[in-house]
C-alpha positions in Angstrom: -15.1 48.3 -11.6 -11.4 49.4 -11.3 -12.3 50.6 -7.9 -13.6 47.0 -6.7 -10.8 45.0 -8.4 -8.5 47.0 -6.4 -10.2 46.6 -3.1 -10.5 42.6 -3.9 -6.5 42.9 -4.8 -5.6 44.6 -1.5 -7.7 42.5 0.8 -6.3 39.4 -1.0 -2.6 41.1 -0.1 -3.5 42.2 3.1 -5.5 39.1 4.3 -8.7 41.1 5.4 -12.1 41.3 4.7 -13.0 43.4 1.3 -15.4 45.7 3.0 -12.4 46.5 5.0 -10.9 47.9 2.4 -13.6 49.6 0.5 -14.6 51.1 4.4 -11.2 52.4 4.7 -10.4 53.5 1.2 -13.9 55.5 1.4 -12.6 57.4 4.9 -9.4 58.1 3.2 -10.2 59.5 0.2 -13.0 61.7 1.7 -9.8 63.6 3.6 -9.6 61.5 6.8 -6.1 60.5 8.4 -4.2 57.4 9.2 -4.4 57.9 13.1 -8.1 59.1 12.9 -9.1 55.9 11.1 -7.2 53.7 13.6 -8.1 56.0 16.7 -11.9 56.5 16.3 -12.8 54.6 13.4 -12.6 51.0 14.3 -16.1 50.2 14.2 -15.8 51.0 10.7 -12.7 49.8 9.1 -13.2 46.8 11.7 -10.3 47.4 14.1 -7.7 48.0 11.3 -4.4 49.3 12.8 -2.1 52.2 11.7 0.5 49.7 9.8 -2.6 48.3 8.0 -4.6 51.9 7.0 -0.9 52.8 5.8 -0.5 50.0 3.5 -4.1 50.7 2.1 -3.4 54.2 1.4 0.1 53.6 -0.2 -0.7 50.3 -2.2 -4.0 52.0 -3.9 -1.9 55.6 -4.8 0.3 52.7 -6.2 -2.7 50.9 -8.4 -4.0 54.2 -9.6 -0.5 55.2 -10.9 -1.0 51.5 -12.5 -4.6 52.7 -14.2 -2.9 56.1 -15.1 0.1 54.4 -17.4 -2.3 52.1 -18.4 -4.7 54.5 -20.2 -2.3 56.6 -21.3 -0.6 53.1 -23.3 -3.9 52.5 -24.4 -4.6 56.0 -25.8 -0.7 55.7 -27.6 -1.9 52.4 -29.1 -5.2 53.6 -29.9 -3.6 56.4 -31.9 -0.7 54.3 -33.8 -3.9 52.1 -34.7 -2.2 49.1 -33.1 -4.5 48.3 -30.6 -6.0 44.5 -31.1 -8.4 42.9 -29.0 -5.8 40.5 -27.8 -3.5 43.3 -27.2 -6.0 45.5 -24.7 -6.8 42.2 -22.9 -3.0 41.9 -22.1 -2.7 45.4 -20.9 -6.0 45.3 -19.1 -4.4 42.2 -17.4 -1.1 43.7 -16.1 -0.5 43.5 -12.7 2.7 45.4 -12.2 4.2 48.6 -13.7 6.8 46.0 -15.4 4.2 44.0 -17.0 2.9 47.4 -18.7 6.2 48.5 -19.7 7.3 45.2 -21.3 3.8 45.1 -23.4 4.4 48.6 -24.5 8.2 48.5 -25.3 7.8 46.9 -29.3 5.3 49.9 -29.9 7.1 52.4 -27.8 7.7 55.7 -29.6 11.7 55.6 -29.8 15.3 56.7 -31.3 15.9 55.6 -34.6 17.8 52.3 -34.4 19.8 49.4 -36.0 16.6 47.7 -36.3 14.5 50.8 -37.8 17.4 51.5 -40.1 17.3 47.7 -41.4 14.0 47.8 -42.2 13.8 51.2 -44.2 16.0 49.0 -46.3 13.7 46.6 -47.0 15.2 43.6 -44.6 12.0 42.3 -42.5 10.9 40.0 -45.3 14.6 38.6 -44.5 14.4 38.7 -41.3 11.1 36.9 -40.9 12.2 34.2 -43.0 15.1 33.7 -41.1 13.0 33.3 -37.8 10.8 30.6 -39.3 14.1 28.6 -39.2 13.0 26.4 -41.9 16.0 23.7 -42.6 15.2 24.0 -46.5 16.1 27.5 -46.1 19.1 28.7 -48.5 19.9 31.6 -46.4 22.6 32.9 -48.7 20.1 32.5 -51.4 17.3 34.3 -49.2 20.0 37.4 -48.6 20.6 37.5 -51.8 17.5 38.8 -53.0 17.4 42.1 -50.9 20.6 43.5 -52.5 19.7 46.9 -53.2 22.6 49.5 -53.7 20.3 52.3 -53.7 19.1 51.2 -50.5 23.3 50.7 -48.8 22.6 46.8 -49.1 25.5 46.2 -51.0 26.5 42.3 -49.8 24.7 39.4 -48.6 26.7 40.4 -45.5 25.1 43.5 -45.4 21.7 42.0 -45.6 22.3 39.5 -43.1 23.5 42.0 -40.8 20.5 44.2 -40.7 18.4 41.0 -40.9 19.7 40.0 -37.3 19.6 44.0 -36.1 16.0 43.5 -36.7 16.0 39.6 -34.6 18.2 41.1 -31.9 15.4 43.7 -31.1 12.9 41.5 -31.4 14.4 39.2 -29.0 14.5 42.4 -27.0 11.0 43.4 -26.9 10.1 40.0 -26.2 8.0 39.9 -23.0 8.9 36.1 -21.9 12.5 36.9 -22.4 12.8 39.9 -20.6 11.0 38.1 -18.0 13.2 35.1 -18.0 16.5 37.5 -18.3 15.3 39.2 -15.3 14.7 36.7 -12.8 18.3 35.8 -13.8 19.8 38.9 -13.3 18.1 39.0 -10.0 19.3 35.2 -9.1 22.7 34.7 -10.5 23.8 38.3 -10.8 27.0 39.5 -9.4 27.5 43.0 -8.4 31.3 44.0 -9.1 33.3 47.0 -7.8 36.8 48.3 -8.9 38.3 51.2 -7.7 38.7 54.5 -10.8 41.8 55.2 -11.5 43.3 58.1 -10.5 41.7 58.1 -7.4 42.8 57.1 -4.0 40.3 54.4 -3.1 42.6 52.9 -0.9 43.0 56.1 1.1 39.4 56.6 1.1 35.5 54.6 3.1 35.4 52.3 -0.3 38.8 50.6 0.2 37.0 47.2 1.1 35.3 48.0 -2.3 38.3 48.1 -4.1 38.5 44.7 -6.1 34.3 43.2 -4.7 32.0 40.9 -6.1 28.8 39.6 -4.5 25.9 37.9 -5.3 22.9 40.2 -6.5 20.6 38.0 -4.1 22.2 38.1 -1.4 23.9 41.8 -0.8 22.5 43.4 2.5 20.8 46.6 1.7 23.9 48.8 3.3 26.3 47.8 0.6 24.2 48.4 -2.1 23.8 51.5 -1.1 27.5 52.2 -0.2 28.7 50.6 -3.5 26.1 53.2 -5.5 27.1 55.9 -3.3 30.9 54.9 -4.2 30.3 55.1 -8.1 28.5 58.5 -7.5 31.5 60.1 -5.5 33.7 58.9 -8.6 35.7 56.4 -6.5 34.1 53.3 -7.9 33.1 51.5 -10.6 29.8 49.7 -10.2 28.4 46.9 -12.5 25.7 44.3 -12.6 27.0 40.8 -14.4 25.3 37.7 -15.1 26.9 34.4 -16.5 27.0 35.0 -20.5 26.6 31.3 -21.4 23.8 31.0 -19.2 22.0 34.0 -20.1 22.6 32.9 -24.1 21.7 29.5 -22.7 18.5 30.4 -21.7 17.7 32.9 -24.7 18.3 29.9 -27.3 15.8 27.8 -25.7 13.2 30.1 -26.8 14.1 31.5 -29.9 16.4 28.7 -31.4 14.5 26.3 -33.2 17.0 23.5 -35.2 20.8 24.0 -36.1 20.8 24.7 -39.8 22.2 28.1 -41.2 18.7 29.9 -40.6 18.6 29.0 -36.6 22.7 30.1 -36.5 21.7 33.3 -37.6 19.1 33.6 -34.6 21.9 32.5 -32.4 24.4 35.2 -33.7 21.0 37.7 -33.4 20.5 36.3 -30.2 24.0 36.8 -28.8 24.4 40.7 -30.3 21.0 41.6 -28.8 22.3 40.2 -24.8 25.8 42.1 -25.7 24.5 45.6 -27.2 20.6 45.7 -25.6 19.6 43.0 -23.5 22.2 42.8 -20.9 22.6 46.6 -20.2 18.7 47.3 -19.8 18.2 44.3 -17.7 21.7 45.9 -15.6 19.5 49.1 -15.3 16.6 47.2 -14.2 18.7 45.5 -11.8 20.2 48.4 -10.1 16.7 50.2 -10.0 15.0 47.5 -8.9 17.7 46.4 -6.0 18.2 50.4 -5.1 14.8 50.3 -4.3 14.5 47.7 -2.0 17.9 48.6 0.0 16.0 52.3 -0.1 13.0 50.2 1.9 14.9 48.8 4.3 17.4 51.6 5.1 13.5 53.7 5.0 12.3 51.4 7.4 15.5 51.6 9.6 15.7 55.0 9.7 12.2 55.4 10.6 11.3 52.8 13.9 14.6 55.1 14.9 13.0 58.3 14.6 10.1 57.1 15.9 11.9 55.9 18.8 13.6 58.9 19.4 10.4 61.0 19.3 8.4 58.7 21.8 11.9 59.1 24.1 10.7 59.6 27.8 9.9 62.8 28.6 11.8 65.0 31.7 8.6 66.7 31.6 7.5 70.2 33.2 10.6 71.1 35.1 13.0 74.5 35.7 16.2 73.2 33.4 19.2 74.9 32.6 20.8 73.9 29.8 24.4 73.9 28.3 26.0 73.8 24.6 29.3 73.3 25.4 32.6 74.3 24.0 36.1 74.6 25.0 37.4 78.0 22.7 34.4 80.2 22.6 32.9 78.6 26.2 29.7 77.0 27.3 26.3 78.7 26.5 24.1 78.6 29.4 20.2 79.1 29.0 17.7 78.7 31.7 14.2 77.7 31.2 11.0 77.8 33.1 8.4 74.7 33.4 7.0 75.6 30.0 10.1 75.9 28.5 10.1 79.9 28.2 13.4 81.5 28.1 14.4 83.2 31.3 18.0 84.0 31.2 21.1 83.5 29.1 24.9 83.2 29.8 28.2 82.3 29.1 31.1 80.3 31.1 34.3 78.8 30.5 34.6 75.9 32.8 37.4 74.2 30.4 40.0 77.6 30.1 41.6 76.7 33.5 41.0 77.0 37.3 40.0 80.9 37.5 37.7 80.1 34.4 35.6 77.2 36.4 36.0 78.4 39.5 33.9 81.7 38.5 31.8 79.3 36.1 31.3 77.2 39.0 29.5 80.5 41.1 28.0 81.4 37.9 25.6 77.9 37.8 25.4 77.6 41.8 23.8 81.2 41.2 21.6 80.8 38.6 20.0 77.1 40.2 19.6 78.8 43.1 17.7 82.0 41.2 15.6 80.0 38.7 15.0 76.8 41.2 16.5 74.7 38.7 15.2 71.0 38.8 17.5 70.0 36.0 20.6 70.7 34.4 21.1 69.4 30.3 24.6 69.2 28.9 24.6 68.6 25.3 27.0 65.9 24.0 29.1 67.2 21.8 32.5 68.6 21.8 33.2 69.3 25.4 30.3 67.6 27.0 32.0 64.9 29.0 34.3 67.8 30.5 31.8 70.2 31.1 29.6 67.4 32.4 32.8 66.4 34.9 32.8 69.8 35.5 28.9 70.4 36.7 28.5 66.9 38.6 31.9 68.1 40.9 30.1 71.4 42.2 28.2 71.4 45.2 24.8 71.5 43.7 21.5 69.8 45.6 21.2 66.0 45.0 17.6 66.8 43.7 19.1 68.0 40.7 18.9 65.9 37.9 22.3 66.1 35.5 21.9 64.9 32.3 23.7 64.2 28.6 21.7 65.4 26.0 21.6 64.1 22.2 22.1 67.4 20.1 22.3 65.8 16.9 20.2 68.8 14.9 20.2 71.0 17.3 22.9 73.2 15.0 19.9 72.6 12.2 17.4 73.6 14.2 19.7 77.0 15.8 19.7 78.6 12.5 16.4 77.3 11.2 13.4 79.9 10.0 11.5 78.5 13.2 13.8 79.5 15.7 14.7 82.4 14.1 10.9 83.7 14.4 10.8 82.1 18.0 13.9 84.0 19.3 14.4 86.8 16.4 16.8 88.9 19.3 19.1 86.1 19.9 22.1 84.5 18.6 22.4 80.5 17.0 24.2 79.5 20.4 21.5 80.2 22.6 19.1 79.1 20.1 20.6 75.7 20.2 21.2 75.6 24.0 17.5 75.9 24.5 16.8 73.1 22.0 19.2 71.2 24.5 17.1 72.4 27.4 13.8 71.5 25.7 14.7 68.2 24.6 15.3 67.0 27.9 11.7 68.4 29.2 9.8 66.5 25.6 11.7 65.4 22.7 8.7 64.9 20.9 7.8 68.5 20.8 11.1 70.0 20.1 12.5 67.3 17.7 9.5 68.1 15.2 11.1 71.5 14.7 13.7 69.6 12.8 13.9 68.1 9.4 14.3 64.0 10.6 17.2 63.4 8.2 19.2 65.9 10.6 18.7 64.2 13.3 21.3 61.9 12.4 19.7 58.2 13.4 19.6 57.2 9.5 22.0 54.7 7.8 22.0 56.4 4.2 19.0 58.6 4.5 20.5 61.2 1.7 20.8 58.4 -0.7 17.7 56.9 -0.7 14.3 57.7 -2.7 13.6 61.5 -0.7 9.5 61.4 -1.9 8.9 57.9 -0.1 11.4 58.8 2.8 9.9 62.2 3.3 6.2 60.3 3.1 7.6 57.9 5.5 8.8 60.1 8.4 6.0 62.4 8.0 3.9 59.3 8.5 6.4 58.5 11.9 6.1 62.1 13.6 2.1 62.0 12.8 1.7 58.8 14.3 4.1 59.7 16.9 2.3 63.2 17.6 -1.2 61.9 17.9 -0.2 58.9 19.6 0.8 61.0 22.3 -1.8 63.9 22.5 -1.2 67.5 22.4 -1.6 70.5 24.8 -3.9 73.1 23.1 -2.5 75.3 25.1 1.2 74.6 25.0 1.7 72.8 21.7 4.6 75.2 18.8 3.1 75.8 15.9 5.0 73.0 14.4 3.8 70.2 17.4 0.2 71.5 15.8 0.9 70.5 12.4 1.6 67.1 12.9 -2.1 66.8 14.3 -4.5 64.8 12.3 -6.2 67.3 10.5 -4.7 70.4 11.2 -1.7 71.1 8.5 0.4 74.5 8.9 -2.3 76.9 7.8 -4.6 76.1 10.5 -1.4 75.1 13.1 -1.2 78.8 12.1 -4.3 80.0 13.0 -4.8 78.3 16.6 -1.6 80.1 17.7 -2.6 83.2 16.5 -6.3 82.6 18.1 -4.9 81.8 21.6 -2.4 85.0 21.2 -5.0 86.6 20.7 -8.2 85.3 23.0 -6.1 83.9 25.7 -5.7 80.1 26.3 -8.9 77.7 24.9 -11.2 77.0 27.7 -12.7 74.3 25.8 -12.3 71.6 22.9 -15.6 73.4 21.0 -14.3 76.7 21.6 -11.6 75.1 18.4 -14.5 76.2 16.1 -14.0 79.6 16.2 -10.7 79.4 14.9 -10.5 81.2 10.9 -10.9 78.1 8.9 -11.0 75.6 10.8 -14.4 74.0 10.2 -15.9 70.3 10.7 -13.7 68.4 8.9 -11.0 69.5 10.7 -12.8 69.8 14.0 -13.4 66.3 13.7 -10.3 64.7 12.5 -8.0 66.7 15.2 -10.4 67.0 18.2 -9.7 64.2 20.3 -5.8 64.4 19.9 -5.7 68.0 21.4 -5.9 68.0 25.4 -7.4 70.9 27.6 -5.8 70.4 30.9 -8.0 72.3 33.7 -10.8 72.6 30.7 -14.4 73.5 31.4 -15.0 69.7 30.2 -13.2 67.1 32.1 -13.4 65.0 29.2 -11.2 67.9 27.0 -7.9 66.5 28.7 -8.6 62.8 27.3 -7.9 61.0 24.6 -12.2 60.8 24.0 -13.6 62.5 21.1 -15.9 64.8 21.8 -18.6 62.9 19.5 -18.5 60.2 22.5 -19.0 62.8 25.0 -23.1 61.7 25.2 -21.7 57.9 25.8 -20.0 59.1 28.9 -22.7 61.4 30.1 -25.0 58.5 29.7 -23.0 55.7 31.5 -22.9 58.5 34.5 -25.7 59.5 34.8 -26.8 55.5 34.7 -24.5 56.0 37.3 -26.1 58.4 39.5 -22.8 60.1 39.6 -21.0 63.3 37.2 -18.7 62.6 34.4 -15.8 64.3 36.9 -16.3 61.5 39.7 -17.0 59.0 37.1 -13.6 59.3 36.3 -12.1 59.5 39.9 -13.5 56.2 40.4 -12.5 53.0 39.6 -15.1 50.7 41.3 -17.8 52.9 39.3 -15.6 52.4 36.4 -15.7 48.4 36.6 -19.2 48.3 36.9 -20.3 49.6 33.2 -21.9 47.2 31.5 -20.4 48.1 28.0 -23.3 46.2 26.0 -25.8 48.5 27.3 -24.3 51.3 25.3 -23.9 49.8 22.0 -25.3 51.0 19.0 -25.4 51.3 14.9 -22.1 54.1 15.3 -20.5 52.9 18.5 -19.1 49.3 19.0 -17.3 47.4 21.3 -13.9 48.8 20.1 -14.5 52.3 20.5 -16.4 51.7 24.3 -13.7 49.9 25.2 -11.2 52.6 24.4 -13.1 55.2 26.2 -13.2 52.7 29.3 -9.3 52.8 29.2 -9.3 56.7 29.1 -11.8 56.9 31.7 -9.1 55.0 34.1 -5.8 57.0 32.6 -7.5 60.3 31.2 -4.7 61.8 28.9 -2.3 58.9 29.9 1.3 59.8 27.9 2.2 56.3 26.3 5.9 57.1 27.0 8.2 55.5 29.7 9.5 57.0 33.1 12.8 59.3 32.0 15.8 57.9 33.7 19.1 59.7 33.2 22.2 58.2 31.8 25.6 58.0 33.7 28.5 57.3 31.6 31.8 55.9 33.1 33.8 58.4 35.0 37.6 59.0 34.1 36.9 57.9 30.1 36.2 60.9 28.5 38.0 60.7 25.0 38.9 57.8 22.9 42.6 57.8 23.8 41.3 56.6 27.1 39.0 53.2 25.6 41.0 50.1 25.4 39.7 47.1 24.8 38.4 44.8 27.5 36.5 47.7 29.1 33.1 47.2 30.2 31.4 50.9 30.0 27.7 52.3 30.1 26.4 53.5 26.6 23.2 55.3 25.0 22.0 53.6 21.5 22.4 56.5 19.6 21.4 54.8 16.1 20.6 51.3 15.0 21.1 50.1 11.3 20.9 47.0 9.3 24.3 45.8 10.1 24.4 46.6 13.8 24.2 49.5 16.2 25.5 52.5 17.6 26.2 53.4 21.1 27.5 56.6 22.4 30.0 55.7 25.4 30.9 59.5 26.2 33.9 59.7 24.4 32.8 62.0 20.9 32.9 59.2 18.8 29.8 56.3 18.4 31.3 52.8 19.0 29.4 50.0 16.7 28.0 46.9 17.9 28.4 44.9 14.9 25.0 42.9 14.3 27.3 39.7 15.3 27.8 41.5 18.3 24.5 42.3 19.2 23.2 40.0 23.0 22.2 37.0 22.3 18.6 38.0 23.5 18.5 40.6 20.3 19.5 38.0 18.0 17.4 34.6 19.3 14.1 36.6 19.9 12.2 38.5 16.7 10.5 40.2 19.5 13.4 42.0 21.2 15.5 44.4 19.2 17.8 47.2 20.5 16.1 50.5 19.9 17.6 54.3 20.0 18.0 56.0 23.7 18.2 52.4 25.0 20.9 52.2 28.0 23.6 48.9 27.6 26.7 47.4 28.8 29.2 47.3 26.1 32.5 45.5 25.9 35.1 47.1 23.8 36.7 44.5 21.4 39.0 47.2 19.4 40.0 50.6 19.1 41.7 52.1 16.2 42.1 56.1 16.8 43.2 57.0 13.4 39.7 55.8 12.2 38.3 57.1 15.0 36.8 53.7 15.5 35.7 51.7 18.0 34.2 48.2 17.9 32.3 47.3 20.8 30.2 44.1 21.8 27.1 43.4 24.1 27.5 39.8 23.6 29.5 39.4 26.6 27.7 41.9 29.1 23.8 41.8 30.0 22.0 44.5 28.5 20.3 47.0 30.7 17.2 48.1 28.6 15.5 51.2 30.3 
């Protein structure tokens, strides 16, 4: 029954049919994946997308966390024997994690309290009195009737004291009020800064944070998480603040019932509970509950720019020799063949004066000429604008393509376990070169060598929740993996992983099977891999390409379970599978309806149609190579007014940034942004994306610059 609530509750959410979600939930749970189910089961989940199966997945892992709290508060009840009818249905009832919580809190095992203490001394029967806030009520008189020495009740005072200890918590542990005192916190909140003292905030990235208030309901997730991150580092404090008179406003509308003594006891209950309990856990609540949603966002940010990182256009199959620049130890030159093998490494020093680049100058003519380079890739970092200078000045064939390379990670990736086991005999500098190299040939398969949060395209990525961002961008390369397709043949060990339905183990075992038995001749021939049985074969078969394969089919994007579709429509044909796919008029004359059945719709007919035009079609743009503005190399040579060519290198919630060749990011404030970007929903800037910036200011001992693309037409590649 729990199962089909849940599926009703997720299509209601989702706006979809309820055998969608049953369909999908079914797939998922019995091991398939999220590209899979949107790839080559549409007939079944009824044309769901990736964004949708997501949400399924994560929003019923989120319900059955709900059921698992909620037994286990049942069982706790069940065992106090304070379980009621009334109090099950309640529980049953909860819709959110909050709900639960509040139910449970009066019967929550807990820390002995003021409350506890008062009524060990005998004060509920006060305290319940007091609450009925009957006018006729002598509440001197009442009080006076608990004195008990023995007990430490020496006074009336002392009575009424623990009498309201035991009102404030009730007010407390009331489910209305906590509900009411939250949706205040959350509305008319204030989130207030002050710099610590003793520390030099003024000196320091929180100086705008030094004296701050803002509303709770309106802070943009990037403060939130700067003004945390502030209080963390020890420069700030941080606090959550509502109104007191409104908060004690709203709290005596539901407990206060007249004005006579009784009901001004509730009041003075009412206004120590806000002070000592309600106020700070609804602060927690607050802060937990706001962290998480700037975690979302700056989640979401950081992963459409990973994702557009990895589907970055590709160089593809070409001789490169690549450079990690430097000025002190020199330039690390590697060269690589089409596949990206290692053929030779080297080390010049085009930036230690005219001898030094004149013999590095000889030293790359040489090596282009030796290894029939077809591109050169200069990483961006310290000394890349010289070193590029330096390259684009010898006399080199036009053919050759010279191009800036992001090598944000590459350091991570150097001195990682993988490349360590790929190049065991060689030092972190050529390691990184060569992730330069390969970068520019696919980014896709050399950035999944690297952990995403050092790739440096995030806006807070350390601070946020790591289990949901670590879900998230291992959700992003997936997609981005299978969305592209991978060469059996070719693909690292890590490239295999991200395949739907491989994992490391078996990613493992291919690598070792091909070492071993040469290059796969065929997408069957996967089954004799250790391990890797049906399931597997199935989930991961039609995102692995054969190129030259004994099956023509093996370099599409088909799944070999539709193999017998294909056949059929040729051989309707009168023609092979091979020429069926050479030919377009042959193509437009299948009569898709003919080959319907129980297991293959529309959708999925359709889809192989498409593949039969564009077998193995890579979904990612023509590479063009970026040019940045001769002559400005550093930022003592931007001044403002400058129109210059930059690279989005990261875009976040309060604007972008674009790498204008100097070592230092400029920011296009989200103010900033081309009117296009702003006006349209549609059109945002995205990472690698070329523009025309204006510089507005430049403030070198920040090492900032502030840079516009409001008054310059943006040149999207």
């Amino acid at each position: 029954m729990k199962s089909e609530f849940h599926d009703k509750t997720l299509a209601s959410e989702l706006g979809i049919a309820v055998n969608q979600v049953t369909a999908t939930v079914e797939l998922l749970d019995d091991g398939a994946t999220v590209p899979f189910l949107a790839r080559y089961r549409k007939e079944v989940t009824g044309g769901l997308d990736e964004v949708v199966i997501t949400s399924i997945r994560d929003r019923v892992a989120q319900l059955r966390e709900l059921d698992k709290r909620r037994t286990a508060i049942l069982a706790s009840l069940e065992e106090q024997g304070k379980l009621t009818d009334g109090l099950q249905g309640q529980i049953d009832a909860a819709a959110t994690m909050m709900e639960l919580e509040d139910l449970y809190l009066p019967y929550r095992p807990k820390r002995r309290t003021r409350a506890m203490i008062a009524k060990e001394r005998g004060l509920e029967p006060l305290a319940q009195a007091i609450w009925e806030q009957n006018a006729q009520l002598d509440v001197i008189a009442e009080a006076q009737k608990f004195l008990n020495s023995e007990q430490g009740v020496e006074s009336v005072e002392d009575a009424l004291a623990g009498a309201r200890d035991i009102m404030a918590e009730w007010v407390n542990e009331d489910q209305q009020a906590r509900a009411s005192m939250r949706t205040l916190f959350m509305e008319q909140g204030l989130f207030k800064t002050a710099g610590v003292r003793g520390k030099d905030v003024q000196g320091s990235k929180y100086r705008d944070y030094a004296e701050w208030e803002e509303p709770v309901a309106n802070a943009p997730s990037h403060r939130v998480l700067a003004m945390r991150r502030g209080e963390q580092e020890g420069f700030l404090s941080f606090r959550v603040v509502v109104p007191e008179a409104a908060a004690l406003a709203l709290l005596s509308r539901v407990f206060v019932k007249g004005n006579g003594s009784a009901s001004d006891q509730v009041t003075r209950a009412i206004q120590d509970c806000f002070t000592r309990l309600l106020s700070l856990s609804m602060e927690t609540e607050t802060r937990l509950q706001t962290k998480a949603k700037a975690d979302q966002i700056a989640i979401d940010v950081f992963a459409q720019n990973i994702q557009q990182l990895l589907m970055a256009p590709p160089l593809g199959q070409k001789a490169v020799l690549a450079i990690d620049p430097g000025f002190r130890t020199g330039c690390k030159v590697v060269c690589l063949d089409k596949q990206g093998h290692l053929r030779h490494t080297d080390v010049i020093y085009p930036n230690q004066g005219p001898g030094g680049a004149a013999k590095a100058g000889d030293t790359v003519t040489e090596l282009c000429q030796r290894f029939h380079i077809e591109a050169i890739a200069i990483g961006n970092g310290t000394a890349g604008r010289e070193t590029e200078t330096f390259v684009r000045a010898l006399t080199l064939p036009p053919a050759i393509a010279i191009v800036m390379v992001n090598e944000s990670g590459a350091s991570v990736y150097s001195a990682s376990p993988v490349a360590r086991e790929e190049f065991p005999d060689q030092d972190v500098t050529v390691r990184g070169a060569v992730s330069i190299g390969r970068r520019l040939m696919d980014p896709l398969a050399e950035l999944v060598k690297i952990d995403p949060k050092a790739i440096g395209v995030g806006q807070y990525q350390h601070d946020v929740d790591q289990s949901i961002l670590k879900q998230r961008l291992q959700d992003v390369v997936i997609s981005c993996v299978n969305r592209v397709g991978v060469d059996l043949n070719m693909a690292s060990p890590q490239l295999l992983t991200a395949v739907s339905g491989v994992g490391p183990q078996l990613a493992t075992n291919i690598v070792a099977y091909r070492q071993e038995h040469g290059p796969f001749a065929s997408r069957t021939a996967l089954k004799k891999v250790p391990r890797l049985g049906a399931k597997a074969f199935e989930q991961a078969a039609g995102f692995l390409r054969i190129t030259n394969g004994e099956h023509p089919l093996d370099a599409s994007a088909v799944h070999p379970e539709r193999y017998p579709v294909v056949h059929a429509m040729a051989k309707d044909l009168g023609c092979t599978v091979k020429e069926l796919m050479k030919d377009p008029e042959r193509q437009r004359s299948i009569d898709l309806n003919r080959y319907i059945t129980e297991e293959v719709g529309k959708p999925t007919l359709t889809d192989i149609l498409t593949e039969l035009a564009k077998p193995g079609r890579d979904p990612r743009q023509q590479f063009e190579a970026v040019q940045f503005d001769e002559g400005v190399q550093s930022i003592e040579q931007v001044t403002p007014g400058m129109i210059l060519t930059g690279v989005v290198t990261n875009v976040t919630a309060f604007g972008a940034f674009v790498d204008i060749g100097v070592h230092q990011d400029g920011l296009v404030h989200i103010s900033q942004l081309a009117n296009r970007f702003i006006s349209d929903p549609n059109t945002v800037v995205q990472v690698n994306q070329q523009v025309k910036v204006t510089v507005l200011e430049v403030d070198i001992p920040r090492k900032r610059i502030s840079l516009s693309m409001k008054t310059v037409l943006s040149e999207a590649t």
